[in-house]
LOVO-968014 format. One record per residue (C-alpha): x, y, z; residue number from 0. Coordinates in Angstrom, 2 decimals. Layout:
<recs>
<rec><px>X</px><py>Y</py><pz>Z</pz><resi>NUM</resi></rec>
...
</recs>
This chain:
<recs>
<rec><px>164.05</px><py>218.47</py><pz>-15.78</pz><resi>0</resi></rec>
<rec><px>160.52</px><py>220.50</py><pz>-15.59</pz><resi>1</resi></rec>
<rec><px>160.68</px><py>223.27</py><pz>-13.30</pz><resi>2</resi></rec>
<rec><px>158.57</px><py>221.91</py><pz>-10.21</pz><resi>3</resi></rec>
<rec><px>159.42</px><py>218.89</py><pz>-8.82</pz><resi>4</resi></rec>
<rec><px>156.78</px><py>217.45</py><pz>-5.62</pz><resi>5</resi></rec>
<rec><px>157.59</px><py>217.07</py><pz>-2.07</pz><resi>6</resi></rec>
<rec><px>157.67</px><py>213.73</py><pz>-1.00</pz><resi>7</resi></rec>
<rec><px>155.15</px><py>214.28</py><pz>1.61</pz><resi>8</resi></rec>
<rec><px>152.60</px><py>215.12</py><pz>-0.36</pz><resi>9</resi></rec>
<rec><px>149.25</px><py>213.66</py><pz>0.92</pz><resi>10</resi></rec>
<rec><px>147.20</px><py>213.77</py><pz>-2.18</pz><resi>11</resi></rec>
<rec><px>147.42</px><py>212.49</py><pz>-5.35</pz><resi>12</resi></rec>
<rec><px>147.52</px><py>216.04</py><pz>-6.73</pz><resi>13</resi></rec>
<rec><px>150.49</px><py>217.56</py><pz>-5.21</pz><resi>14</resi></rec>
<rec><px>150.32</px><py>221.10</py><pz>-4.01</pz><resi>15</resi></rec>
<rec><px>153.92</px><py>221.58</py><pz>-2.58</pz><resi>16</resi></rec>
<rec><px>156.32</px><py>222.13</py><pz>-5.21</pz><resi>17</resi></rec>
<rec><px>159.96</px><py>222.89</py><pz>-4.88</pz><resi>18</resi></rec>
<rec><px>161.23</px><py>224.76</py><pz>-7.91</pz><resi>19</resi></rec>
<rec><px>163.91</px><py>223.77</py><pz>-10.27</pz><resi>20</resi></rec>
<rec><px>164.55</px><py>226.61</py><pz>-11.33</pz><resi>21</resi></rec>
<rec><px>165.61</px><py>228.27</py><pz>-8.04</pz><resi>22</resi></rec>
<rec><px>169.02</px><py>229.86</py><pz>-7.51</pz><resi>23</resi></rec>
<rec><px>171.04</px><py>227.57</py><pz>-5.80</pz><resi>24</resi></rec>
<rec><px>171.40</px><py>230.08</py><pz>-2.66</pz><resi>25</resi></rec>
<rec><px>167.91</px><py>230.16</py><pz>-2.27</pz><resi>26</resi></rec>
<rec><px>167.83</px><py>226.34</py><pz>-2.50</pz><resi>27</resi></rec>
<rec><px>170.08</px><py>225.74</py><pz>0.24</pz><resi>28</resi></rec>
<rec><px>168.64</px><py>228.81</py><pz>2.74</pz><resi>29</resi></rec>
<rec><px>165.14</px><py>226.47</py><pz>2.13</pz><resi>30</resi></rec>
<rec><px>167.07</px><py>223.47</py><pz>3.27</pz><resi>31</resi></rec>
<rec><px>169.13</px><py>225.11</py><pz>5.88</pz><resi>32</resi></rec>
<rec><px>166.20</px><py>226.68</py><pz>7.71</pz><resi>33</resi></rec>
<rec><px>164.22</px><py>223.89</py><pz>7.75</pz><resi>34</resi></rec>
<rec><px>167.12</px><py>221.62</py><pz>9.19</pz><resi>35</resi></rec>
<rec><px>167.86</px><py>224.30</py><pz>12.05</pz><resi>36</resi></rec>
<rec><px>164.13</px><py>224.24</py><pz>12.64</pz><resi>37</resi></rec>
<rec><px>164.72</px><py>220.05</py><pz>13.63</pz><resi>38</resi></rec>
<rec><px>167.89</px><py>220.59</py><pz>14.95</pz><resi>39</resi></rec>
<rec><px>166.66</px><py>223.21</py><pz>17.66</pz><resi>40</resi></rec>
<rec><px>163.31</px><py>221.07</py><pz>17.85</pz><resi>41</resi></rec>
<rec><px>165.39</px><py>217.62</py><pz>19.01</pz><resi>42</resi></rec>
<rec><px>167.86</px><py>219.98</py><pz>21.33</pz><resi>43</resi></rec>
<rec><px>164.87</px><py>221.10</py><pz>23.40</pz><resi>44</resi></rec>
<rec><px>163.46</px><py>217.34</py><pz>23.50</pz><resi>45</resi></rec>
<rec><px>166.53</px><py>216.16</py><pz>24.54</pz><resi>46</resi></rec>
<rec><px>167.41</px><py>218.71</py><pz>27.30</pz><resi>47</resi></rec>
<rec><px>163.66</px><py>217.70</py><pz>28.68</pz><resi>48</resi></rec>
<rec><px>162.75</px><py>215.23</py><pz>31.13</pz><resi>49</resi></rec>
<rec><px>160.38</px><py>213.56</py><pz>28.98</pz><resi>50</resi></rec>
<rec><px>159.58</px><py>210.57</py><pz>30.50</pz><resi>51</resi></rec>
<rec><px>155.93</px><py>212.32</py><pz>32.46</pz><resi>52</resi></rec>
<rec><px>155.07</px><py>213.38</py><pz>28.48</pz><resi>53</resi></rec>
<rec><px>152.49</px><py>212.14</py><pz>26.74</pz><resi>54</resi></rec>
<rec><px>152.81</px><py>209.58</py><pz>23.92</pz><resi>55</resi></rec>
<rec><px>151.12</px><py>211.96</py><pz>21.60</pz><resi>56</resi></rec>
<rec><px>152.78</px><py>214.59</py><pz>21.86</pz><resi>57</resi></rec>
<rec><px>155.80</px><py>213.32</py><pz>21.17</pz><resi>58</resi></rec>
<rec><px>154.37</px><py>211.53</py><pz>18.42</pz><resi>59</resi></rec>
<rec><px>153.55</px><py>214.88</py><pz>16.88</pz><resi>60</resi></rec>
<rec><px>157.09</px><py>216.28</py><pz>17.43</pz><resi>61</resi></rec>
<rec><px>158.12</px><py>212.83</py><pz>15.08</pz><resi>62</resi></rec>
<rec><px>155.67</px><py>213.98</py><pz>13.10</pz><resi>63</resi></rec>
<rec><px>156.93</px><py>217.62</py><pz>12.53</pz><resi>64</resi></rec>
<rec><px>160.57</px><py>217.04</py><pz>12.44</pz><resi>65</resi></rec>
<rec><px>160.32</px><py>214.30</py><pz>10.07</pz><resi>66</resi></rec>
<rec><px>157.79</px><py>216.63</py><pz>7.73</pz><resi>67</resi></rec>
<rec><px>160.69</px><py>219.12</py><pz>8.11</pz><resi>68</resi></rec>
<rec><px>163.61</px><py>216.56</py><pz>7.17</pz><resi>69</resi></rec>
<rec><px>161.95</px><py>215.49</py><pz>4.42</pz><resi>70</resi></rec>
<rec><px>161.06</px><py>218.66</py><pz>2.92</pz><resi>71</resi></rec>
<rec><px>164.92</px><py>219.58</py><pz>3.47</pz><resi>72</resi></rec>
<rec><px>166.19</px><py>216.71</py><pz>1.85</pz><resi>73</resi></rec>
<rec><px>163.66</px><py>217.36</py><pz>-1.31</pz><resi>74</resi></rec>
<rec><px>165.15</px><py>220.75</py><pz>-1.78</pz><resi>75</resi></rec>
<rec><px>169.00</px><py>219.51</py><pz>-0.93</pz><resi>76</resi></rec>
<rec><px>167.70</px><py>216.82</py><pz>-4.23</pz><resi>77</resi></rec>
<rec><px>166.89</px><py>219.42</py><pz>-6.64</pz><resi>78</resi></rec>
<rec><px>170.29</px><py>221.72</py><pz>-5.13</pz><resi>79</resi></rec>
<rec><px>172.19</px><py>218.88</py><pz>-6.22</pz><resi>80</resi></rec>
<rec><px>170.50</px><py>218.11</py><pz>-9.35</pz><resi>81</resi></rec>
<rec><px>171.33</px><py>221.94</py><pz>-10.40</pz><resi>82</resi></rec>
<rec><px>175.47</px><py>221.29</py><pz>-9.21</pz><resi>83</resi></rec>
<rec><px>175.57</px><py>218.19</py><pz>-10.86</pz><resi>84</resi></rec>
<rec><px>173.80</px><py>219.81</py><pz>-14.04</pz><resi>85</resi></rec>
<rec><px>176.25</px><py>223.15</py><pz>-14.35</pz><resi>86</resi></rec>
<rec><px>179.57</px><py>220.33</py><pz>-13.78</pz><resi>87</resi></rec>
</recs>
């Protein structure tokens, strides 16, 4: 396994977000954790909103963001489980 592996949501052909390999397993998961928090507060506060005067964009750009943040959570949950199934 090299030690960087992309993020899915990479835009470019030349990725520049990288989630390490080599990262301790702790670290790996407070990456995941925090960004899964982030969505999970994010999609509380939509849905204790009345959201039905809000803009389409808007809530198009939440989508956006939480699904940026899901992905980039499940990338680094990948490579956590890569390094557990690895030290088995």
């Amino acid at each position: 396994m090299s030690s960087h592996i992309s993020m899915t949501h990479n835009e470019d052909n030349m990725p520049v977000l990288l989630v390490s390999t080599e990262a301790p397993l702790d670290v790996l998961h407070s990456s995941a954790a925090s960004r899964f928090l982030a969505v999970t507060q994010m999609m509380e506060s939509l849905a204790s909103l009345d959201i039905s005067s809000a803009k389409g964009a808007d809530v198009q750009q939440l989508a956006h963001a939480a699904a940026m943040l899901l992905r980039d959570g499940c990338d680094v949950m990948d490579v956590l489980g890569r390094q557990i199934r690895l030290r088995a």
